[in-house]
C-alpha positions as a Python dict, from the first residue, in 0.01 Angstrom:
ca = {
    (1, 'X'): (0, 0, 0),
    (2, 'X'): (-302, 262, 2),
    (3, 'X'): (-659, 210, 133),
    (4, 'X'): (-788, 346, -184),
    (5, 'X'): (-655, 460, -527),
    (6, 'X'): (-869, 722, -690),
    (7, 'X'): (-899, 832, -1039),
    (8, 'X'): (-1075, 1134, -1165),
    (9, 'X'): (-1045, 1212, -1488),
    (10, 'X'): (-1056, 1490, -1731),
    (11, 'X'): (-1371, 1461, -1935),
    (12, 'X'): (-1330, 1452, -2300),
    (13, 'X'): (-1572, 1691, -2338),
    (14, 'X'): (-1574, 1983, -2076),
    (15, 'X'): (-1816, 2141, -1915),
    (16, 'X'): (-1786, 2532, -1870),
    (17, 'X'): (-1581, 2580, -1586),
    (18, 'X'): (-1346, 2841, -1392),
    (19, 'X'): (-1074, 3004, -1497),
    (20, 'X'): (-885, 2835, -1259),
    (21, 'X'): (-946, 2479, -1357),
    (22, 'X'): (-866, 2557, -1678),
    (23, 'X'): (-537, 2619, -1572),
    (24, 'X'): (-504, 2317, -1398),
    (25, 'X'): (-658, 2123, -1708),
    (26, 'X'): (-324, 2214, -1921),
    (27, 'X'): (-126, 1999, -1705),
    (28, 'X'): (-361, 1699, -1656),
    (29, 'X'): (-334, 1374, -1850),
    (30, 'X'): (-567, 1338, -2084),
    (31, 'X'): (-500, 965, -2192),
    (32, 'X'): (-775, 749, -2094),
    (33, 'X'): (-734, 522, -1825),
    (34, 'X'): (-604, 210, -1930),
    (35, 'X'): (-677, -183, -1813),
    (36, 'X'): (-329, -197, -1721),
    (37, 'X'): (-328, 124, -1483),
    (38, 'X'): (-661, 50, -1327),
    (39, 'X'): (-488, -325, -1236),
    (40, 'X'): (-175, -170, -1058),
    (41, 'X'): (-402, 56, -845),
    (42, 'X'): (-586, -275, -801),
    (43, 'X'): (-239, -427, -691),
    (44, 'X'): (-116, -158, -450),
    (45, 'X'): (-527, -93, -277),
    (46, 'X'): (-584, -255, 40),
    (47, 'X'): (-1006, -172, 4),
    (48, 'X'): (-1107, -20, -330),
    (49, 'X'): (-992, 125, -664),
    (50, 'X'): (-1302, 427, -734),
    (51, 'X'): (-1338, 604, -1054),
    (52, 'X'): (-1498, 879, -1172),
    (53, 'X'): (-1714, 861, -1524),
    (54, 'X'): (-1942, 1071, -1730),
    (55, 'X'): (-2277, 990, -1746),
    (56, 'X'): (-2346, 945, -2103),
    (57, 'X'): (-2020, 737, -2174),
    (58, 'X'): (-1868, 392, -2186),
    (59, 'X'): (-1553, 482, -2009),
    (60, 'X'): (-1628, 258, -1712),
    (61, 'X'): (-1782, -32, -1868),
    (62, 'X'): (-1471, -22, -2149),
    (63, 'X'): (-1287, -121, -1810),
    (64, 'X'): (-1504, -391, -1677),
    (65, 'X'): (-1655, -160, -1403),
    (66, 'X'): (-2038, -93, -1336),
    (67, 'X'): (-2169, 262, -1196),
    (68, 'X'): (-2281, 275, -874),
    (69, 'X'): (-2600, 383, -749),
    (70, 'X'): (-2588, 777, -753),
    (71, 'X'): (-2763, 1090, -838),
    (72, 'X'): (-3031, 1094, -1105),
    (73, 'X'): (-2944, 1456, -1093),
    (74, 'X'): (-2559, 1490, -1204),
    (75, 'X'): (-2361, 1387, -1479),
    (76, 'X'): (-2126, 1254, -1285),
    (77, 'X'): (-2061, 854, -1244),
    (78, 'X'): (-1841, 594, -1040),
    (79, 'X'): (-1754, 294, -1073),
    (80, 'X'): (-1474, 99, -825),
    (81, 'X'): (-1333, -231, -778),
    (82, 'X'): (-1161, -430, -489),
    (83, 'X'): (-835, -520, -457),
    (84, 'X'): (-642, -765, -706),
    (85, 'X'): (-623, -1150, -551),
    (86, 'X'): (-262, -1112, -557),
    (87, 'X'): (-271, -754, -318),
}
Protein backbone atom coordinates (compact mmCIF):
# COMPACT_ATOMS: atom_id res chain seq x y z
CA UNK A 1 0.00 0.00 0.00
CA UNK A 2 1.17 3.76 -0.70
CA UNK A 3 -0.19 6.98 0.88
CA UNK A 4 -0.51 8.43 -2.49
CA UNK A 5 -0.14 7.33 -6.17
CA UNK A 6 0.82 10.15 -8.46
CA UNK A 7 0.52 10.54 -12.10
CA UNK A 8 2.08 13.18 -14.20
CA UNK A 9 1.82 12.93 -17.52
CA UNK A 10 3.41 13.86 -20.73
CA UNK A 11 1.33 16.50 -22.40
CA UNK A 12 0.22 15.80 -25.83
CA UNK A 13 1.27 18.89 -26.85
CA UNK A 14 4.65 20.18 -25.36
CA UNK A 15 5.65 23.14 -24.24
CA UNK A 16 9.32 24.32 -25.13
CA UNK A 17 11.42 22.83 -22.71
CA UNK A 18 15.19 21.76 -21.87
CA UNK A 19 17.28 19.75 -23.53
CA UNK A 20 17.28 17.56 -20.82
CA UNK A 21 13.64 16.75 -20.53
CA UNK A 22 13.57 16.04 -23.86
CA UNK A 23 15.67 13.30 -23.23
CA UNK A 24 13.74 12.03 -20.60
CA UNK A 25 10.47 12.50 -22.80
CA UNK A 26 11.80 9.56 -25.28
CA UNK A 27 11.37 7.11 -22.62
CA UNK A 28 8.05 8.23 -21.05
CA UNK A 29 4.70 6.64 -21.82
CA UNK A 30 2.75 8.48 -23.79
CA UNK A 31 -0.59 6.41 -23.61
CA UNK A 32 -3.17 8.25 -21.83
CA UNK A 33 -4.12 7.26 -18.56
CA UNK A 34 -6.69 4.82 -18.58
CA UNK A 35 -10.00 4.16 -16.14
CA UNK A 36 -8.53 0.96 -15.40
CA UNK A 37 -4.97 2.31 -14.22
CA UNK A 38 -6.33 5.25 -12.35
CA UNK A 39 -8.66 2.35 -10.33
CA UNK A 40 -5.57 0.16 -9.31
CA UNK A 41 -3.75 3.26 -7.95
CA UNK A 42 -7.17 3.79 -6.35
CA UNK A 43 -6.85 0.10 -4.98
CA UNK A 44 -3.27 0.14 -3.66
CA UNK A 45 -3.67 4.33 -2.04
CA UNK A 46 -4.25 4.51 1.51
CA UNK A 47 -5.21 8.71 1.10
CA UNK A 48 -5.35 9.93 -2.50
CA UNK A 49 -4.75 9.12 -6.18
CA UNK A 50 -3.51 13.05 -7.69
CA UNK A 51 -3.14 13.77 -11.28
CA UNK A 52 -1.73 16.17 -13.21
CA UNK A 53 -3.83 17.82 -16.37
CA UNK A 54 -3.52 20.54 -18.90
CA UNK A 55 -5.52 23.33 -18.61
CA UNK A 56 -7.32 23.53 -21.79
CA UNK A 57 -8.16 19.68 -21.93
CA UNK A 58 -10.63 17.00 -20.97
CA UNK A 59 -8.11 14.55 -19.76
CA UNK A 60 -9.37 14.67 -16.18
CA UNK A 61 -12.97 14.91 -16.61
CA UNK A 62 -12.63 11.84 -19.45
CA UNK A 63 -11.72 10.04 -16.02
CA UNK A 64 -14.43 11.17 -13.77
CA UNK A 65 -12.09 13.64 -11.87
CA UNK A 66 -12.71 17.49 -11.27
CA UNK A 67 -9.66 20.11 -11.07
CA UNK A 68 -8.92 21.45 -8.02
CA UNK A 69 -8.75 24.91 -7.05
CA UNK A 70 -5.30 26.24 -8.39
CA UNK A 71 -3.49 28.93 -10.14
CA UNK A 72 -5.32 31.22 -12.54
CA UNK A 73 -1.81 31.75 -13.67
CA UNK A 74 -0.45 28.21 -15.02
CA UNK A 75 -1.51 25.78 -17.36
CA UNK A 76 -1.16 23.27 -15.22
CA UNK A 77 -4.26 21.24 -13.54
CA UNK A 78 -5.05 18.41 -10.86
CA UNK A 79 -7.44 16.48 -10.22
CA UNK A 80 -7.29 13.38 -7.37
CA UNK A 81 -9.49 10.90 -5.91
CA UNK A 82 -9.64 8.80 -2.61
CA UNK A 83 -9.11 5.48 -2.17
CA UNK A 84 -11.33 2.60 -3.80
CA UNK A 85 -14.11 1.14 -1.08
CA UNK A 86 -12.46 -2.08 -1.43
CA UNK A 87 -8.60 -0.50 -0.37
Amino acid sequence: MFDVVFFDPMFAKPRKSQPAFDMLRRFAEHAPLTQETLEEARRVARRWVVVKGAKYTDDLHKLGLEDEPGSRFTDVIWGRVGPSAES
